[in-house]
C-alpha positions as CSV (number, residue, x, y, z in Angstrom):
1,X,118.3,24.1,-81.3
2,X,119.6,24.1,-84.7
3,X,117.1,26.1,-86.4
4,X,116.3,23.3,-89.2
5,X,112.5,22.1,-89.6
6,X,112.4,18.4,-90.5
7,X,109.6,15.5,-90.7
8,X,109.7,12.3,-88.4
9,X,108.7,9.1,-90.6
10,X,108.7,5.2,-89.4
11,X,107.8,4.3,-92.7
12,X,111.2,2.9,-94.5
13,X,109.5,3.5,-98.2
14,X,108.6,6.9,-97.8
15,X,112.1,7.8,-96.4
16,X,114.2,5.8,-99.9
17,X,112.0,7.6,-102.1
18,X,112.7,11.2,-100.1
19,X,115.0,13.1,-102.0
20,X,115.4,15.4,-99.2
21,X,118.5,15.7,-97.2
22,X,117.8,12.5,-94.5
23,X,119.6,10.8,-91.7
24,X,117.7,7.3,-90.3
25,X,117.8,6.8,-86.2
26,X,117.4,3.5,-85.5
27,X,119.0,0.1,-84.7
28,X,120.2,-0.8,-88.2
29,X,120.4,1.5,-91.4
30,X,118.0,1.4,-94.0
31,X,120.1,1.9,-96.9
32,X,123.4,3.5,-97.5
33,X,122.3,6.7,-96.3
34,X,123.5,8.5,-93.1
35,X,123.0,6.6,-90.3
36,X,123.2,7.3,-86.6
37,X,122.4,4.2,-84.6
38,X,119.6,4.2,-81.7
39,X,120.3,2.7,-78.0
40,X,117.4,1.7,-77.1
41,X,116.3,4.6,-74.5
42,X,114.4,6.5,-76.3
43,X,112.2,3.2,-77.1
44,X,111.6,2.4,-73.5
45,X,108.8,3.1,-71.1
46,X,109.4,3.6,-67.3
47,X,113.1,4.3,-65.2
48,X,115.8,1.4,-64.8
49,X,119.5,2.4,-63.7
50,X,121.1,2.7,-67.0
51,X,124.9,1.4,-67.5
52,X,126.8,4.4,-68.6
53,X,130.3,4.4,-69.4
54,X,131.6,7.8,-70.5
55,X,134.3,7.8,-73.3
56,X,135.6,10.2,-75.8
57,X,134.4,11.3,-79.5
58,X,136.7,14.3,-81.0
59,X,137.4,15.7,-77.3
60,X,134.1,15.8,-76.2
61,X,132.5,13.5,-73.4
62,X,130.2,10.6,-74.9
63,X,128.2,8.2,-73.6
64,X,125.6,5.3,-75.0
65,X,128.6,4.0,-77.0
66,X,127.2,2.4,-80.5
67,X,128.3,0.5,-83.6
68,X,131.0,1.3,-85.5
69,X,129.0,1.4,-88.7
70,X,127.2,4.3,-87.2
71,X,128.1,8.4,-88.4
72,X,128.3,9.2,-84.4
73,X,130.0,6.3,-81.9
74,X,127.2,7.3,-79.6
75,X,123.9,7.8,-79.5
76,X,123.8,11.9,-78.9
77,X,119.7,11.7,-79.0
78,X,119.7,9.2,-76.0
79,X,122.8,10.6,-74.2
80,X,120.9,14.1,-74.9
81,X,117.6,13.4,-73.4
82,X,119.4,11.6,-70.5
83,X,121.1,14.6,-69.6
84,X,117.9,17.3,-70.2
85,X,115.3,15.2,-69.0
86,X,117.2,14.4,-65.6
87,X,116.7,10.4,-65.8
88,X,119.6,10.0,-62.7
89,X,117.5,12.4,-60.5
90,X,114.4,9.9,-60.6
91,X,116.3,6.9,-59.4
92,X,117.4,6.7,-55.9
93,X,120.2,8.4,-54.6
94,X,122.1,10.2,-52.0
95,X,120.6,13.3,-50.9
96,X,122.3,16.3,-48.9
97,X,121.1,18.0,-45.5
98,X,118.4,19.8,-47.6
99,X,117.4,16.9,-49.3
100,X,118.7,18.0,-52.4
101,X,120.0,15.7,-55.5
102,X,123.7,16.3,-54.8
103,X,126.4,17.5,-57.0
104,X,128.7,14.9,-56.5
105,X,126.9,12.2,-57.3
106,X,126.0,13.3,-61.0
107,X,127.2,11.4,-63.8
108,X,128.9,14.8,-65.0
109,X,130.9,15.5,-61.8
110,X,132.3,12.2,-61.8
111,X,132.6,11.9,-64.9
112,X,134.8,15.8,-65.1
113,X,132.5,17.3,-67.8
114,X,129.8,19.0,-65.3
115,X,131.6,22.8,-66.9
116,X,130.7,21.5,-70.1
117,X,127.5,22.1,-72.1
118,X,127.5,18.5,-73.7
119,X,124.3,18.9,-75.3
120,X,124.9,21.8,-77.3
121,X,128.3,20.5,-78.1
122,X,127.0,17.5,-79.5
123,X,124.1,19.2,-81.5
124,X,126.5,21.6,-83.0
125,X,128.6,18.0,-83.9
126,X,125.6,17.0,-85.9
127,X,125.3,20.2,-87.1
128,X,128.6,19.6,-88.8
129,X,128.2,15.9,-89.7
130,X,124.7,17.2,-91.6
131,X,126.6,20.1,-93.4
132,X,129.4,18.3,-94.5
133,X,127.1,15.8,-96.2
134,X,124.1,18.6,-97.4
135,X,126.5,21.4,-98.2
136,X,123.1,22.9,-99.1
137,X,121.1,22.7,-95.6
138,X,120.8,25.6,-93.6
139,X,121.1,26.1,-90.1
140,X,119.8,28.9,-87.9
141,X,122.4,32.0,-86.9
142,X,122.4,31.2,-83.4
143,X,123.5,34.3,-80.7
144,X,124.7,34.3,-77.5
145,X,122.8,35.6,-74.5
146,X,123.7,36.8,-71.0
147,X,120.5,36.8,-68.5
148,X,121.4,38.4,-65.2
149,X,119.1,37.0,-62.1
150,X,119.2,38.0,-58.5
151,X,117.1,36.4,-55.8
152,X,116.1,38.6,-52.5
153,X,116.2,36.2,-49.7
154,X,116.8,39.0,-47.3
155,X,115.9,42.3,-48.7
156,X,117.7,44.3,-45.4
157,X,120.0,42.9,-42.9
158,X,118.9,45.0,-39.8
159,X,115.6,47.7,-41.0
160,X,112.3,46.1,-41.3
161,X,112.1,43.2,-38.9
162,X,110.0,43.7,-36.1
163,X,110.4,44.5,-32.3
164,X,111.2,40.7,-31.6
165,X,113.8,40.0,-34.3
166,X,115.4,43.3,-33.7
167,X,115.7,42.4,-30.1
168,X,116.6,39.0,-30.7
169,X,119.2,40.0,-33.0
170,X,120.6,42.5,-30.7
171,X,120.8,39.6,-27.6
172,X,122.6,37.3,-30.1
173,X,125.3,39.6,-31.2
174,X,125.5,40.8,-26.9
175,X,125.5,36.7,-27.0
176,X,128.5,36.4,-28.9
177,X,129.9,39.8,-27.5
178,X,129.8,41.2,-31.2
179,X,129.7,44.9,-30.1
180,X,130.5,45.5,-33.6
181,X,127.0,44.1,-35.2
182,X,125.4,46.2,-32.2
183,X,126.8,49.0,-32.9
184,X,126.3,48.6,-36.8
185,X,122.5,47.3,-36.4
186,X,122.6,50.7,-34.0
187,X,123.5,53.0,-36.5
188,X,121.4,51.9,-39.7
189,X,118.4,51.4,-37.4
190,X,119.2,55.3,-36.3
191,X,119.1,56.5,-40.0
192,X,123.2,57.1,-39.6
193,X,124.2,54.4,-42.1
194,X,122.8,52.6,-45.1
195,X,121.7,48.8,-44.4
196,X,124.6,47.0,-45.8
197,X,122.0,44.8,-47.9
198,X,120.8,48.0,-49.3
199,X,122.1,47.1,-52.1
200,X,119.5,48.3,-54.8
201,X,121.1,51.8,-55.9
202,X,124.3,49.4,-57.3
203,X,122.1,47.0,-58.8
204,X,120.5,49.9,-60.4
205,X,123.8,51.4,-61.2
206,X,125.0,47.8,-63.2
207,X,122.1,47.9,-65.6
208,X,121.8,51.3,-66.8
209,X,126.2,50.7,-67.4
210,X,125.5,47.8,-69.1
211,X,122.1,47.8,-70.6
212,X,121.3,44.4,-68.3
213,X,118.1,43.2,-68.4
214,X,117.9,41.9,-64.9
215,X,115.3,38.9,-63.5
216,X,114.6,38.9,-59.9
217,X,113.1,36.4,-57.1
218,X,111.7,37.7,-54.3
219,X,111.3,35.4,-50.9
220,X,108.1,37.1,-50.0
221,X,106.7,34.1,-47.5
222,X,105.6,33.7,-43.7
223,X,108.8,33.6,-41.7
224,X,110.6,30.0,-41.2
225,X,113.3,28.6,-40.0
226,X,115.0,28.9,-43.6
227,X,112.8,31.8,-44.8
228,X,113.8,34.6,-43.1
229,X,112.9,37.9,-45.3
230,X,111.4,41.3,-44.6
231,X,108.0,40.7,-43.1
232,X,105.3,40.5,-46.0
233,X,103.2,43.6,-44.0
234,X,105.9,45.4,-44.2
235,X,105.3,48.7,-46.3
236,X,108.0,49.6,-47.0
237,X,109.7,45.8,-48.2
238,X,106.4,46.4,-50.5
239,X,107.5,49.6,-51.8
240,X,110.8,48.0,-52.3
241,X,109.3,45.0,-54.6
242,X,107.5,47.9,-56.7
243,X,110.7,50.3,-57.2
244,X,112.4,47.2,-58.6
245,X,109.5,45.9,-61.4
246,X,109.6,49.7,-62.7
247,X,113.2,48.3,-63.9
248,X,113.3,44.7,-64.0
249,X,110.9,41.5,-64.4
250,X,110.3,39.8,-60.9
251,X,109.2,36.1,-60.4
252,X,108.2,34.3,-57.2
253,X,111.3,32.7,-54.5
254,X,108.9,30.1,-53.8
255,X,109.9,29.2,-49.8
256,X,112.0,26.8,-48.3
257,X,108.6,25.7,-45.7
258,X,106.4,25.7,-49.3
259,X,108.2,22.3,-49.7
260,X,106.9,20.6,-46.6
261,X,102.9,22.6,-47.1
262,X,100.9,22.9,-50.7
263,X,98.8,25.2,-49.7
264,X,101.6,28.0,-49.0
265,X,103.0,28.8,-52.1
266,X,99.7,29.0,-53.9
267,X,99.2,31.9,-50.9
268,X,102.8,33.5,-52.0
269,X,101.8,33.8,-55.2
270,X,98.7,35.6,-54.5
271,X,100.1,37.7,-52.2
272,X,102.8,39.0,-54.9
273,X,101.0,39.2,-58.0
274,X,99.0,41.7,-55.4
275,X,101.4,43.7,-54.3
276,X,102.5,44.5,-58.1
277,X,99.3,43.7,-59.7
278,X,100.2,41.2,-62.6
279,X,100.3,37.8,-63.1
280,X,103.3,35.7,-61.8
281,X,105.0,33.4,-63.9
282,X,108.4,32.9,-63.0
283,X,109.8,31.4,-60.1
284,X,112.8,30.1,-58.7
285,X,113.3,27.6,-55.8
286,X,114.3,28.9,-52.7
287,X,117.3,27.0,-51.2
288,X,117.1,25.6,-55.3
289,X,115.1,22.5,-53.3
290,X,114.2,20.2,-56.4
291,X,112.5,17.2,-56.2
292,X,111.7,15.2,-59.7
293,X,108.8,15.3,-60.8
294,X,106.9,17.0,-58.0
295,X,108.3,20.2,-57.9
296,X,107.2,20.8,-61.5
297,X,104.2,19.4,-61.0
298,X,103.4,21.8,-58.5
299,X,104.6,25.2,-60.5
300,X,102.6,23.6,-63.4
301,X,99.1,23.4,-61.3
302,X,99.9,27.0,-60.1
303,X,100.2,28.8,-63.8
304,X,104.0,29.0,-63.6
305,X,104.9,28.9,-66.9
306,X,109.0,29.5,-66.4
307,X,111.0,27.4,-63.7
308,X,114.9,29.1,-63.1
309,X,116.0,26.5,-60.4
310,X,118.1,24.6,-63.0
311,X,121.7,24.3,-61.8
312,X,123.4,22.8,-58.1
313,X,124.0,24.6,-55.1
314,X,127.6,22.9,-54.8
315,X,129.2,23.6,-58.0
316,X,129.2,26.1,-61.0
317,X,128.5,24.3,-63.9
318,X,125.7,22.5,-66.3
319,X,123.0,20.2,-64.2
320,X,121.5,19.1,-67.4
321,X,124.7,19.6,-69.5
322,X,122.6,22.4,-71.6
323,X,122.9,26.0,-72.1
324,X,119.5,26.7,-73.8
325,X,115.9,26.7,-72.5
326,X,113.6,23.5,-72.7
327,X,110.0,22.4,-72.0
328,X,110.0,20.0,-68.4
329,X,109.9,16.6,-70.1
330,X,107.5,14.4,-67.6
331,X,109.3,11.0,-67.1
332,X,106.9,9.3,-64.9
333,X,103.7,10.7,-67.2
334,X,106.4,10.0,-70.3
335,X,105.1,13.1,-71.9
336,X,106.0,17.1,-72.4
337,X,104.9,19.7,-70.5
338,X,104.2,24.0,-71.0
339,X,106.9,24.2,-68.0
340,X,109.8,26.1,-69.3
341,X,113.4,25.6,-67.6
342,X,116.0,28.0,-68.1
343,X,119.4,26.5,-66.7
344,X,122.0,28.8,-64.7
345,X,125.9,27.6,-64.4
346,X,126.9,30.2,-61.9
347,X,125.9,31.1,-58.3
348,X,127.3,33.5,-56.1
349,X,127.0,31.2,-52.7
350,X,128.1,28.2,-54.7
351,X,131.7,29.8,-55.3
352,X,131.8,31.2,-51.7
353,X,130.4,28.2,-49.2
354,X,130.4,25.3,-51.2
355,X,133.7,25.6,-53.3
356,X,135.4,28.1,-50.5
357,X,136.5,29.8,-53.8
358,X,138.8,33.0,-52.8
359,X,137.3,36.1,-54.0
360,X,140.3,37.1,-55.7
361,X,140.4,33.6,-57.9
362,X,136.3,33.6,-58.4
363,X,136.4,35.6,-62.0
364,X,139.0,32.4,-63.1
365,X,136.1,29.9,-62.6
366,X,133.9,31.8,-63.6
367,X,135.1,32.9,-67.1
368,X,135.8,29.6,-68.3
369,X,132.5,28.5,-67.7
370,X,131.0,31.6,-70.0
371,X,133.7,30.9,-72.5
372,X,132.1,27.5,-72.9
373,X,128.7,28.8,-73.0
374,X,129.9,31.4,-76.0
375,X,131.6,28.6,-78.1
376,X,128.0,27.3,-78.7
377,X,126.1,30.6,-78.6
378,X,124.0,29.3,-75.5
379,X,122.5,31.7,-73.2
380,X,125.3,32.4,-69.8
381,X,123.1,33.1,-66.6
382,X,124.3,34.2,-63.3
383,X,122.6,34.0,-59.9
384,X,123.8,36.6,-57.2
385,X,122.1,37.7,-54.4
386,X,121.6,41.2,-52.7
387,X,123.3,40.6,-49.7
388,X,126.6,39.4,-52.0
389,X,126.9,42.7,-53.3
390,X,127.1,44.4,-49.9
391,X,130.8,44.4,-49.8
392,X,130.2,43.5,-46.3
393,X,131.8,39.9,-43.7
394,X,131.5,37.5,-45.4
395,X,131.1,39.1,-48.9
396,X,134.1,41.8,-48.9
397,X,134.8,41.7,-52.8
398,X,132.4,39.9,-54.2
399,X,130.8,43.1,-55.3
400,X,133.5,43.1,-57.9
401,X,133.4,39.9,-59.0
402,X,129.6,40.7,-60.0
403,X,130.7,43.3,-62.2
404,X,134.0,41.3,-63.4
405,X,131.2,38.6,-64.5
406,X,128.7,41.0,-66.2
407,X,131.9,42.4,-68.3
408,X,133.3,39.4,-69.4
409,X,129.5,38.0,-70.1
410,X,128.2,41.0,-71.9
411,X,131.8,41.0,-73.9
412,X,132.2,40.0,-77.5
């Protein structure tokens, strides 16, 4: 993260007679040189519940407290790799109605620094500890980044279903006497009103304003109980998935029933690199349903090379306290994989269902959270949704808030 190339060495000879600039990791110093003491993760094999207790180093969260003859009270490599590597999601736990690993039970939540990217705060605190004792060492000039994502769950709310949903849909709303969703799905299905998930002129409309380079993840699965997109015959959904690669990259939405079946998403992979005729390599959880290590197994087996489901469903913030991408570390094979995650802190639904943030007090939690991600010149992604953008029950507003977020994150 810091730029700096550097030798590992076990060999206590060859690191006295270095006359490089050096630091020593382990359990006692060496010499008199700078010295950051080891806990003893790193030097382990296998999972055990680790005994944490989160204190305070120069205002920033710190855990795997340490000697005091040490440059850092903590261990920030351990702490570090606890946090990327996701060690509390292998042991067991609590899980929600999705069975998902659940925000509130992270050591970050409860410990109040999940809006905080700890890891990039505490390499940027060696940073300085390094320059202040090799005035000479230089450090890559990092830069901030903004990535906008959307995923396509539902790519229309009322065209492109099919007799039977259409019907159904209409006997709900007469259900529910909700003459106004009649006579809405009436009127867009007569070619007198724009789908209010027709979102894709806007989208369009953001990027060109503010030269956005703009990921998305398209659902493009059998239909299921929690995968309910355009059907994948559909021409005109396929049309739809071609207009938007001629102006933006487009990964897989792997589906919520390709959880629970391996031999569907290796089918939804196939069926999209089709329809745009490339390779997929991207993909993003659908539901963000993440199970350690067998999700990434999975992706990895496929030829997904990029994973984007990196952040909670519950809250904004930092999952694995990190604002840069990082290869999947393997805990149960205790080795490094080609899998590359790229964390998000901020998701539409999050802010709306989970947090029953008010639109008009969204932009305040959200601009903290890129402020933080600025401060270390991480890389700020947001994850929104079509259907958020429709300005339509239950997202009246949030269309702004999309565009209040893409000023303040492509701002100075």
């Amino acid at each position: 993260m810091l730029g700096v190339k550097f030798v590992l060495t076990d060999d206590s000879r060859e690191f006295i007679q270095s006359g490089q600039p050096k630091f020593s990791y382990a359990f006692h110093p060496i010499a008199d040189e700078l010295f950051i003491c080891a806990k003893q993760l790193l030097f382990e094999s296998g999972l055990k519940d680790q005994e944490i207790q989160v204190t305070a180093f120069n205002e920033m969260p710190a855990f795997f407290t340490t000697t005091r003859f040490s440059a850092m009270p903590f261990d920030p490599f351990a702490a570090s790799f606890y946090m990327v590597s996701r060690y509390e999601e292998y042991l067991p736990t609590i899980y929600d109605s999705h069975h998902r690993f659940e925000a509130h039970h992270c050591l970050a939540y409860n410990n109040g620094f999940l809006q905080k990217p700890v890891v990039n705060i505490w390499a940027y605190a060696i940073r300085d500890l390094l320059k202040l004792k090799f005035p000479e060492l230089l450090f890559l000039k990092r830069q901030y980044k903004y990535h906008s994502t959307i995923d396509i769950d539902n790519a229309w709310a009322f065209k492109q279903k099919g007799l039977v949903r259409t019907v159904g849909g209409y006997l709900k709303s007469l259900s529910q006497l909700d003459f106004k969703a009649i006579s809405q799905r009436s009127k867009v299905l007569l070619g007198f009103e724009k789908d209010p998930y027709d979102t894709y002129d806007f989208q369009l409309e953001i990027q060109h304003k503010y030269n956005l380079k703009t990921l998305y993840f398209i659902l493009f699965a059998t239909y299921g109980k929690n995968d309910k997109n355009v059907p994948i015959t559909s021409r005109k959904f396929c049309e739809l998935i071609k207009s938007i690669s001629d102006n933006a990259e487009v990964g897989i939405h792997p589906s919520y029933g390709s959880n629970y079946s391996q031999d569907r998403l290796p089918k939804e992979i196939k069926r999209l690199s089709k329809v745009l005729n490339r390779e997929i390599t991207k993909s993003r959880q659908h539901f963000l349903k993440l199970s350690f290590p067998e999700t990434y197994h999975h992706l990895l087996e496929l030829g997904i090379t990029d994973d984007y489901t990196m952040g909670f469903a519950s809250e904004i913030g930092f999952r694995a306290g990190i604002c840069d991408s990082f290869n999947f570390y393997d805990l149960d094979l205790e080795s490094e994989t080609k899998l590359r995650i790229h964390p998000f802190q901020v998701m539409d639904a999050s802010l709306r269902y989970y947090m029953m943030i008010d639109v008009d007090d969204a932009i305040n939690k959200i601009k903290p959270i890129i402020e933080e991600v600025k401060k270390v010149d991480g890389t700020f992604m947001s994850l929104w949704h079509n259907e958020s953008l429709s300005n339509v029950s239950p997202w009246e507003g949030w269309r702004n808030v999309y565009e209040q977020t893409v000023m303040e994150a492509v701002g100075s």
